[in-house]
TIKOL-140013 format. One record per residue: residue number from 1; chain; z, y, x of N, C-alpha, C in turn. Coordinates in steps of 0.1 Angstrom, whole numbers, plus 5000, padded with zeros to 4 digits. Each point is the difference from the previous one (the first is absolute). Example, Ala and Ser with C-alpha at 12.3 -4.5 7.8 and 13.67 -1.06 7.14 Angstrom:
BEGIN
- seq | mol | n_z | n_y | n_x | ca_z | ca_y | ca_x | c_z | c_y | c_x
- 1 | A | 5078 | 4943 | 5132 | 5000 | 5012 | 4991 | 5000 | 5012 | 5009
- 2 | A | 4993 | 5011 | 4996 | 5000 | 5011 | 5009 | 5008 | 5011 | 4992
END
This chain:
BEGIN
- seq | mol | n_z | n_y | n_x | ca_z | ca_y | ca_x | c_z | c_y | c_x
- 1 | A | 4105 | 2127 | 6173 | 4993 | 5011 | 4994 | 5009 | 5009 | 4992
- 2 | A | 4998 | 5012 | 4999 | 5005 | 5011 | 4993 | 5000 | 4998 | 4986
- 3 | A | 5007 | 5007 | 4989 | 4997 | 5001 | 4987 | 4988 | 5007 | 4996
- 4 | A | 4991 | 5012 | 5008 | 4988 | 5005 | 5002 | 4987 | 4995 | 5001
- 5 | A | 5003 | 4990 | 5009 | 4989 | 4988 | 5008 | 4994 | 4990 | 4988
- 6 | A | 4989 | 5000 | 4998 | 4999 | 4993 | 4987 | 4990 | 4988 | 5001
- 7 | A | 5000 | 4996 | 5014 | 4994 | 4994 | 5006 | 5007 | 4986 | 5002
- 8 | A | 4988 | 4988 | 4997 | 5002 | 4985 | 4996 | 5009 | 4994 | 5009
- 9 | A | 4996 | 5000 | 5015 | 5003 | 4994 | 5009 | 5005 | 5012 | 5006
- 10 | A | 5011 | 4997 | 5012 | 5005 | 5006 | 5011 | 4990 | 4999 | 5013
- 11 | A | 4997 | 5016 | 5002 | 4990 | 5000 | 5010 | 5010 | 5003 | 5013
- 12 | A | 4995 | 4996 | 5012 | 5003 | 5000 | 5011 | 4988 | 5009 | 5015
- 13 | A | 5007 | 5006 | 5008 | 4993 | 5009 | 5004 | 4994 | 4996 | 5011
- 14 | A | 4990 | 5000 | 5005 | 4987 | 4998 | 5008 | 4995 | 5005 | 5004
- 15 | A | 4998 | 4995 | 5012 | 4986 | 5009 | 5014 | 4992 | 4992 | 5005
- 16 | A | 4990 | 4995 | 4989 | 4990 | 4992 | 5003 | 4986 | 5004 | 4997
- 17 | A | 4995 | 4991 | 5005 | 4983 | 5004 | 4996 | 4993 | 4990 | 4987
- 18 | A | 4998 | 5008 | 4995 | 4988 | 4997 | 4984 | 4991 | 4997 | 5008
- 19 | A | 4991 | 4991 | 4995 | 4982 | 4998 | 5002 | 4998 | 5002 | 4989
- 20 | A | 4983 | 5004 | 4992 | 4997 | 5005 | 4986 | 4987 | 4993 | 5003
- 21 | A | 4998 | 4993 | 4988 | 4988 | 4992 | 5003 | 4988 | 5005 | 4990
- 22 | A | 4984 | 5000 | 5004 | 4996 | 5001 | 4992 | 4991 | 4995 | 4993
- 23 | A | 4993 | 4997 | 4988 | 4994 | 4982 | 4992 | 4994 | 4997 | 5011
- 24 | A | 4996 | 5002 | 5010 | 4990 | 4992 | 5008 | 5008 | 4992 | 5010
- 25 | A | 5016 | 5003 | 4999 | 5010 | 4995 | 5008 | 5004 | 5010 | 5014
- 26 | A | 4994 | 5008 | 5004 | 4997 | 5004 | 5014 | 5014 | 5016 | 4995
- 27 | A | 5007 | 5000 | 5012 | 5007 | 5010 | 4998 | 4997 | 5016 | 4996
- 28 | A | 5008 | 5005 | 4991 | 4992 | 5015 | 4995 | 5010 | 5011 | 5008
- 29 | A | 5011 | 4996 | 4996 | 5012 | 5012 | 5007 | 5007 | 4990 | 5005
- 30 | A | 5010 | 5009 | 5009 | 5012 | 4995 | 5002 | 5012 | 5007 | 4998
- 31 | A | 5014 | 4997 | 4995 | 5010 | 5012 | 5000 | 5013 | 4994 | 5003
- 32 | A | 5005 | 5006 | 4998 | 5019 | 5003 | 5007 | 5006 | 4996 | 4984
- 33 | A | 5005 | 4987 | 5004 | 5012 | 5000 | 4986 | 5011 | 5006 | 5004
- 34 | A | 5007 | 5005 | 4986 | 5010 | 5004 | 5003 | 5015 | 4995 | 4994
- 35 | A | 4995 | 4996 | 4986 | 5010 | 4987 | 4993 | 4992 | 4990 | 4999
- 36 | A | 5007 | 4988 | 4995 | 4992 | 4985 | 4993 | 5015 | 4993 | 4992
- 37 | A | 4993 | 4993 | 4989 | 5006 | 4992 | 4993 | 4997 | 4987 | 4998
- 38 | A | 5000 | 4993 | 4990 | 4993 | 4992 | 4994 | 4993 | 5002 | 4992
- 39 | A | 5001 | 5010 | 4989 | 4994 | 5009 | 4993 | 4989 | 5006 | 5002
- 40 | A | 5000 | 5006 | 5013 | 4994 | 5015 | 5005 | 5000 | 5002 | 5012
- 41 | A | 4992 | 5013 | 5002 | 5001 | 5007 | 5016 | 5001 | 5019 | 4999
- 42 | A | 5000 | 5003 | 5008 | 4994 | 5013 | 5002 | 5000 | 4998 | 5017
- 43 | A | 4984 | 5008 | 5003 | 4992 | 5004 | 5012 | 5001 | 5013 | 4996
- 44 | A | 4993 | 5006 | 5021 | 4990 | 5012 | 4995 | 4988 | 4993 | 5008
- 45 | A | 4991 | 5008 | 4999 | 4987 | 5002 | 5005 | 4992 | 5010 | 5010
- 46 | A | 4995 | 4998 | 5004 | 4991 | 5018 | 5003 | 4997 | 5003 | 4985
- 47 | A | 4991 | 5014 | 5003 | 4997 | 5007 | 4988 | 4987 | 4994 | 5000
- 48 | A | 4989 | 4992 | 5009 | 4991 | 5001 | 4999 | 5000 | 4984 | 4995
- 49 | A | 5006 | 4996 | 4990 | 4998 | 4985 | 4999 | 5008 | 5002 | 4980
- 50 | A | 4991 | 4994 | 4994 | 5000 | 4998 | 4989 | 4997 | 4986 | 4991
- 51 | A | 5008 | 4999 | 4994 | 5010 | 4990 | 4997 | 4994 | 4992 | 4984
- 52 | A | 4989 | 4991 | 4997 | 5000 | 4998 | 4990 | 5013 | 4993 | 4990
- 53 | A | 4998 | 5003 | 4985 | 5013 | 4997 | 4992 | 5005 | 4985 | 4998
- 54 | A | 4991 | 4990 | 5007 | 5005 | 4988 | 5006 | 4993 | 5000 | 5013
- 55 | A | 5011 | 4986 | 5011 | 4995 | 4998 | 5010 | 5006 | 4988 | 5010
- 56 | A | 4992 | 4994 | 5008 | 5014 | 4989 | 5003 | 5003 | 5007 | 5016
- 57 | A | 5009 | 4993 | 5002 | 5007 | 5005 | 5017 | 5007 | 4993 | 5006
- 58 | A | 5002 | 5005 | 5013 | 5012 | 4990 | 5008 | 5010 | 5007 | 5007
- 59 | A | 5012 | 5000 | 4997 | 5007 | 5006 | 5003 | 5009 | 4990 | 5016
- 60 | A | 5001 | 5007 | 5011 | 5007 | 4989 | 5011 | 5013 | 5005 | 5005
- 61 | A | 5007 | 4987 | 4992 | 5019 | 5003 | 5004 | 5000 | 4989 | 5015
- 62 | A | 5014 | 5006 | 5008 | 5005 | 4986 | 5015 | 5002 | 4996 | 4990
- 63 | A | 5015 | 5000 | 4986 | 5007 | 4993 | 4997 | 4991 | 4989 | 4989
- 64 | A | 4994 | 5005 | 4997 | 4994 | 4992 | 4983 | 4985 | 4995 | 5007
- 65 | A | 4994 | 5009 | 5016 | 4988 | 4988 | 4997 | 4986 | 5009 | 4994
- 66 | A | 4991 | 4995 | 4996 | 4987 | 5010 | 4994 | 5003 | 4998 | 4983
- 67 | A | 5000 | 5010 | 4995 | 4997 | 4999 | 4985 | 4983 | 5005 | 4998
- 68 | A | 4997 | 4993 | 4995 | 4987 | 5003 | 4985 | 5003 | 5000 | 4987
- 69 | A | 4995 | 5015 | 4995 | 5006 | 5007 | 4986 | 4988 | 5006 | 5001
- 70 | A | 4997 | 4997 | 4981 | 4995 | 5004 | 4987 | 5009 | 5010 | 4998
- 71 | A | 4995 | 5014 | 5000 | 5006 | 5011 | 4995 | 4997 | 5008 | 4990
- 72 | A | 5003 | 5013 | 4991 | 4996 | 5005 | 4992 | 5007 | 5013 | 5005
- 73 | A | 4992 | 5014 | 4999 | 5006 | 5011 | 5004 | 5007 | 5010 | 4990
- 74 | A | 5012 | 5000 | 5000 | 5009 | 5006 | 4989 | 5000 | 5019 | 5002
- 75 | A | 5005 | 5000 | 5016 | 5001 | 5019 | 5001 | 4994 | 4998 | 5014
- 76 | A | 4992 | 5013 | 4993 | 4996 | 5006 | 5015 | 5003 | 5018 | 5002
- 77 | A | 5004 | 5005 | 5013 | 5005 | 5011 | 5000 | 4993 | 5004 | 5019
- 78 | A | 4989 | 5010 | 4995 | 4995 | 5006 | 5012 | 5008 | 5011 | 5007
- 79 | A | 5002 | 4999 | 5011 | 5006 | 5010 | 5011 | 4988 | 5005 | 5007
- 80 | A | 5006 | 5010 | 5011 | 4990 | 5003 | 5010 | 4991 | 4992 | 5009
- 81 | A | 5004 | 4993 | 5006 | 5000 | 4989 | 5007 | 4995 | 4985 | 4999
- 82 | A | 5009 | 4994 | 4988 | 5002 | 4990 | 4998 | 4995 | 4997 | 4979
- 83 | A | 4998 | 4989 | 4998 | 5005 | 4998 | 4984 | 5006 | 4986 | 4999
- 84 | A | 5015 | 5004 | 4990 | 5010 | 4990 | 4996 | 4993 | 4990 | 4989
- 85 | A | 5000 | 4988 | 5000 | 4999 | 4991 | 4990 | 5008 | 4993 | 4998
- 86 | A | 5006 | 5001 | 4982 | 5009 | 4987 | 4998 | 4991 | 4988 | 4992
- 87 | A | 5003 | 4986 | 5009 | 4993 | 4991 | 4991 | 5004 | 4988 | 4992
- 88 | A | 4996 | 4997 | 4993 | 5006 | 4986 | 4991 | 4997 | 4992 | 5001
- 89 | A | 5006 | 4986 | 5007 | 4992 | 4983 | 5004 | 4996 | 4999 | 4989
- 90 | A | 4991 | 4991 | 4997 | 4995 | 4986 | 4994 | 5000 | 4992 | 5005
- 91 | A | 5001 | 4996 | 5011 | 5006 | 4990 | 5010 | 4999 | 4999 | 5010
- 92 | A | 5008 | 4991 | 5006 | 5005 | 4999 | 5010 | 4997 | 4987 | 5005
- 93 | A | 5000 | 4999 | 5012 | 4995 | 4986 | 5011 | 5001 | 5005 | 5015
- 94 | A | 5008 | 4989 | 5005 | 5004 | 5000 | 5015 | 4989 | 4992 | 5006
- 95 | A | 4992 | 5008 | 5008 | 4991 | 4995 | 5013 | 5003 | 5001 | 5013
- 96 | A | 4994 | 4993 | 5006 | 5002 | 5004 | 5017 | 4989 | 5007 | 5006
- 97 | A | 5002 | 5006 | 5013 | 4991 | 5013 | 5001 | 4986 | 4991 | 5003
- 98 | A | 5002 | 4988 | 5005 | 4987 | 4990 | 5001 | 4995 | 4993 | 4986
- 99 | A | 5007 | 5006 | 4992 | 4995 | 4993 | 4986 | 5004 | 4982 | 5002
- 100 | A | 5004 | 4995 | 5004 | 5004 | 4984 | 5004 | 5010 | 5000 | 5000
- 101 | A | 5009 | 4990 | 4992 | 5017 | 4997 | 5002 | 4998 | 4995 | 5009
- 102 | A | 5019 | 5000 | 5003 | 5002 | 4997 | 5014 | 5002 | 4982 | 5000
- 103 | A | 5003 | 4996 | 5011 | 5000 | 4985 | 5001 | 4988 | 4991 | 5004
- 104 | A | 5005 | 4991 | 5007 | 4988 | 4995 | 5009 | 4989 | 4995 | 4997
- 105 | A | 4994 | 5008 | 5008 | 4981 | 4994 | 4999 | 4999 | 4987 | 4997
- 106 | A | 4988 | 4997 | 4993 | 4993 | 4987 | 5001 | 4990 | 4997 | 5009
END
């Protein structure tokens, strides 16, 4: 990180897909990450998808697998197009996209 960067963790840059969930569990948006940490994320979105100030999600890396995150939304910045969100975990948990660890059946 820079002397500028005032940010906890070192983010790493990403071309993945967000899922955005909503209380009922059922998917609300979806978006394009662009960084991730441990910390944090930033996505965008379409314009037509709005973002309550908590929310849980799943974000899907090849390398790391499915994450499920408790988030909080820190910045948001609308463009033409698209709107940027930066957000802040509350936690973090590794799932698999079946919801079931791996290892053999019973």
């Amino acid at each position: 990180m820079n002397e500028k960067d005032k940010r906890r963790a070192p983010r790493n840059k990403h071309d993945s897909v967000i899922e955005i969930f909503d209380a009922a569990g059922k998917i609300s948006a979806t978006g394009r990450l662009s960084d991730f940490s441990v910390a944090g994320a930033s996505f965008s979105t379409g314009n037509g998808a709005a973002l309550p100030e908590k929310f849980r999600a799943r974000l899907r890396f090849l390398d790391k697998g499915v994450l499920e995150v408790e988030a909080r939304v820190v910045r948001t910045r609308k463009e033409k197009n698209a709107t940027h969100y930066g957000v802040k975990f509350d936690s973090i948990k590794n799932v698999y996209p079946t919801g079931e660890l791996k290892g053999p059946r019973r």
